[in-house]
N, C-alpha and C positions, 0 to 999 in steps of 0.2 A: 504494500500500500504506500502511497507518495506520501511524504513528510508535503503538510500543508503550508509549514509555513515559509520553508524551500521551494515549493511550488510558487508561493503568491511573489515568492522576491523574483522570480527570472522572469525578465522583460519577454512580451508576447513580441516583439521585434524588432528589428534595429535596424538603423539606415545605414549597410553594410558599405555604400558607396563613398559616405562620409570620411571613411577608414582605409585603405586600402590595404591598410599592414599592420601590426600589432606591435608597436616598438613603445618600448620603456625607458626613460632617462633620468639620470640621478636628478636627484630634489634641488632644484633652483631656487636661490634666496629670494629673486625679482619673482616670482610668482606670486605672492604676498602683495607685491607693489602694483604686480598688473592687475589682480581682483580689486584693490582696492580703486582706483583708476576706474574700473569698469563697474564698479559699487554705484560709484558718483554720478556716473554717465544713469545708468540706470534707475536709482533715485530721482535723476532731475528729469525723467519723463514717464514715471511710475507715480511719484508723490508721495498722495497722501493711499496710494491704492496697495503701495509696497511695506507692511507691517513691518518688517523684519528681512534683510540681506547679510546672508552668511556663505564667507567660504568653506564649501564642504569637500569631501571629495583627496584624491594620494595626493594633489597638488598643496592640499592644505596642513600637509602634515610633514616636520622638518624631519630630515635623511629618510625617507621611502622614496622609492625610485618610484616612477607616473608617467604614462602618455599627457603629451603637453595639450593637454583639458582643465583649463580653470573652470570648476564644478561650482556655481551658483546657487545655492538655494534663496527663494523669495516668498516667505512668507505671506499670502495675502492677506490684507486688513479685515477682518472680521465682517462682516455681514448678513442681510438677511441670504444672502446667496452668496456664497463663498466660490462656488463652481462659475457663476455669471462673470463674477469680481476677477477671479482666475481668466474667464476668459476674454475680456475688455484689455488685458494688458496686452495682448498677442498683437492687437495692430500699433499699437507705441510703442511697442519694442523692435516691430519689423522696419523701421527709418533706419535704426541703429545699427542694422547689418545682419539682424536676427531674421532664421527659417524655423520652423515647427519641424520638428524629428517625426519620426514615425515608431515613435515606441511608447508605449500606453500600460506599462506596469504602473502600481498605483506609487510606488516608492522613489518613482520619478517625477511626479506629477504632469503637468504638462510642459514638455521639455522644447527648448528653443536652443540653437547653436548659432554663432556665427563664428568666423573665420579671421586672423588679421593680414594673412598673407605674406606672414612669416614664419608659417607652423605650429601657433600658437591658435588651439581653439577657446570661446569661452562658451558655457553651455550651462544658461538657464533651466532650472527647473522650479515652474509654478505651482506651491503647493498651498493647501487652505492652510486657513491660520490656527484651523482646532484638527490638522492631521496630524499625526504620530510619527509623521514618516521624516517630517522637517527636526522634530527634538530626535529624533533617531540619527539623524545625516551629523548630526553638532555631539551626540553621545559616542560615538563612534570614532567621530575625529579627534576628540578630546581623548580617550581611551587610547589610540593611536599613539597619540604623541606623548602622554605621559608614561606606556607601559614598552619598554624599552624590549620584552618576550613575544608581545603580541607582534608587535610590528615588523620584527625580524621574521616571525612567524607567517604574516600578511604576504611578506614579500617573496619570501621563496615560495608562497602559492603562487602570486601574480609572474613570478619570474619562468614558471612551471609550467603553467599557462600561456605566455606568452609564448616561450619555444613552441609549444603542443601547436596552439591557435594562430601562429606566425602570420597565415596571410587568411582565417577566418576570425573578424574580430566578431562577428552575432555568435560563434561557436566561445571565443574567448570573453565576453561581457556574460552569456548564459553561465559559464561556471564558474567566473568570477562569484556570479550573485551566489551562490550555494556557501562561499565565504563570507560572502557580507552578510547575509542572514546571519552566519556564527557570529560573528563580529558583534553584530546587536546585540544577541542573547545577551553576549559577552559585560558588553556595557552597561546592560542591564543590573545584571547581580553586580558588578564591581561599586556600580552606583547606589543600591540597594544597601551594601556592606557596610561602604566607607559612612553611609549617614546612620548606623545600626550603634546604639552604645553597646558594644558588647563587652559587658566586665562582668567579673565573677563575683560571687557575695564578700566583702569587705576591699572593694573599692582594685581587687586585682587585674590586669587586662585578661583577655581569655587569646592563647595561641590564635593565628592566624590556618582554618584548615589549608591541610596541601593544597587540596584541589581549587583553593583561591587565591593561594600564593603569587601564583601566575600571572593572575588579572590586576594586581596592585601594583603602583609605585614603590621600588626599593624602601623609600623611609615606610610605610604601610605592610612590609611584607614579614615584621616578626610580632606585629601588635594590634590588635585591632585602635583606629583614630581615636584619641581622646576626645570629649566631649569638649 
């Protein structure tokens, strides 16, 4: 029987032409600089309609290597229709050199790319302001970059995958997602943990189990967090 929630993360499809080869590059510090750059750009024709603009995604996270995709998430502002609000930004973003993807999992929302023509994609993804999927994309990345196991761990998937998927990237972004599902889980319980008081009766901390060792930062990893 299919794991469901492995199933609900792999994109129903991807605009394979977009891609034409699956390449990986170590982590550029100017990647930081270019989202924020295209933050601006996007705020000042988004407004008041753009809740919330986060770099998510392997470009947002220091030493993991990433295809040059600065990954976007855009929260939209809350309304009686979150989906309509979602979709009214599609043509103010299309001035700015944005096309609509063709891929429709729900963990991308509705996704837009454009190109600068130096190799460098940026790729919006519009999600409502009450989806799970946008605090997911920021739990994730934040877990990335402070768990110094996971991310070495990420990468020899991605680096694994990339050989395998070299010139299919719809074969390569499908089992990517089977990771990023884990990932989530991941960030989940670590997040769960680290906010949990766990001390034992007279004020002593309680061991950190094995099986969570992994998901914490070094100072986290022999005590559970003091209150």
């Amino acid at each position: 029987m299919a794991n469901p929630v492995l199933a609900a993360a792999r994109p129903k499809r991807i605009d394979a032409a977009a891609h034409a080869a699956v390449e990986l590059a170590p982590h550029a510090t100017a990647w930081a600089e270019d989202f924020a750059r295209e933050r601006e750009r996007i705020r000042a024709v988004l407004a008041a309609l753009a809740h919330d603009v986060q770099h998510v995604g392997s470009t947002a996270v220091p030493n993991l290597h990433a295809q040059p995709v600065i990954d976007i998430a855009v929260a939209v502002a809350r309304s009686e229709d979150s989906a309509q609000a979602a979709a009214a930004c599609i043509p103010l973003l299309k001035p700015l050199g944005y096309r609509e993807l063709g891929l429709r999992a729900a963990w991308a929302g509705r996704p837009l790319e454009r190109r600068d023509g130096q190799g460098l994609a940026y790729r919006v993804h519009l999600l409502e302001a009450e989806s799970p999927h946008f605090e997911d994309g920021l739990l994730v990345r934040d877990h990335l970059r402070s768990n110094v196991a996971a991310r070495c761990e990420y990468q020899v998937i991605k680096q694994t995958l990339a050989l395998r998927h070299a010139h299919d990237p719809s074969a390569y972004a499908a089992d990517k997602a089977a990771a990023i599902a884990q990932l989530v889980v991941q960030a989940h319980v670590r997040r769960a943990f680290l906010k949990a008081r766990v001390r034992q009766p007279g004020g002593r901390e309680r061991a950190v189990p094995a099986a969570l060792a992994l998901l914490l930062p070094p100072s986290s990893s022999s005590t559970a967090p003091s209150p």
